[in-house]
N, C-alpha and C positions, 0 to 999 in steps of 0.2 A: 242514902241521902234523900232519900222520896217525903220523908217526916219534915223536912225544914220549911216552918213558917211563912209567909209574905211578910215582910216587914221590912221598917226605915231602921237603921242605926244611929242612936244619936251618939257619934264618939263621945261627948262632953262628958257624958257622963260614966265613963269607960276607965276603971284604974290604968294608971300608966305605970309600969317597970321599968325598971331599968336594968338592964345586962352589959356589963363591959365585955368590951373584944380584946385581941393581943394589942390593939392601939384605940382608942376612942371607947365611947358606949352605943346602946342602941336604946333605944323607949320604945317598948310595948303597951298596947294596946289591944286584948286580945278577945274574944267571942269567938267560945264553944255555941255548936251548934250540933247536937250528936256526935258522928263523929268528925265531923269538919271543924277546923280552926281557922277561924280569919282573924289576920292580925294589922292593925295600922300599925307602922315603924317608922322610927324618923331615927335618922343616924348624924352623930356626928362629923363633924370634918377629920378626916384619915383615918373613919373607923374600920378596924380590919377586924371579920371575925375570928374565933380563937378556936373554931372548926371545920369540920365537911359535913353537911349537913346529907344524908343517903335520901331523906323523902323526897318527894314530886312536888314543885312548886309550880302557883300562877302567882307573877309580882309584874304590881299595876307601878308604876312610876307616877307619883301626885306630882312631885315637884321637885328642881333641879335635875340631878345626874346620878347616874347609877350604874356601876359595873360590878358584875358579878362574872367572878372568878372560878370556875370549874377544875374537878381534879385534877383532870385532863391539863389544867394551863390555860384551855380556852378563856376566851376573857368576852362580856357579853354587857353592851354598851347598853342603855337604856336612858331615855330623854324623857322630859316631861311630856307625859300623856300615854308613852309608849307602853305595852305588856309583851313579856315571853312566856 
């Protein structure tokens, strides 16, 4: 990760995906960078995803609420502004 650029992101101009969960969808927004992926996501209301995801995540909360759900059961509250 020593190669990635300085630079602003302009989302606007950033395709957006869409992935449905077991309940709801999610919108992608994603930038490769090597090997890093950074993605904006916005989720529906009761979107649940329809996996376990095994990578290492950093997720920023822009806005509203956010709980993520670990295999474990644990449940992992996230507010606006907050990161885990």
């Amino acid at each position: 990760m020593a190669n990635i650029p300085f630079q602003s992101i302009n989302w606007q101009i950033i395709e957006k995906t869409e992935h449905p969960g077991t309940t709801g969808t999610s919108y992608w927004q994603t930038l490769h960078l090597g090997g890093l992926r950074i993605r904006k996501v916005k989720y529906s209301k009761e979107y649940l995803a329809d996996h376990w995801c095994q990578k290492g995540h950093i997720v920023h909360c822009l806005k509203g609420r956010f709980t993520s759900e670990l295999a474990t059961g644990e449940q992992i509250i996230l507010s606006e502004g907050d990161t885990m």
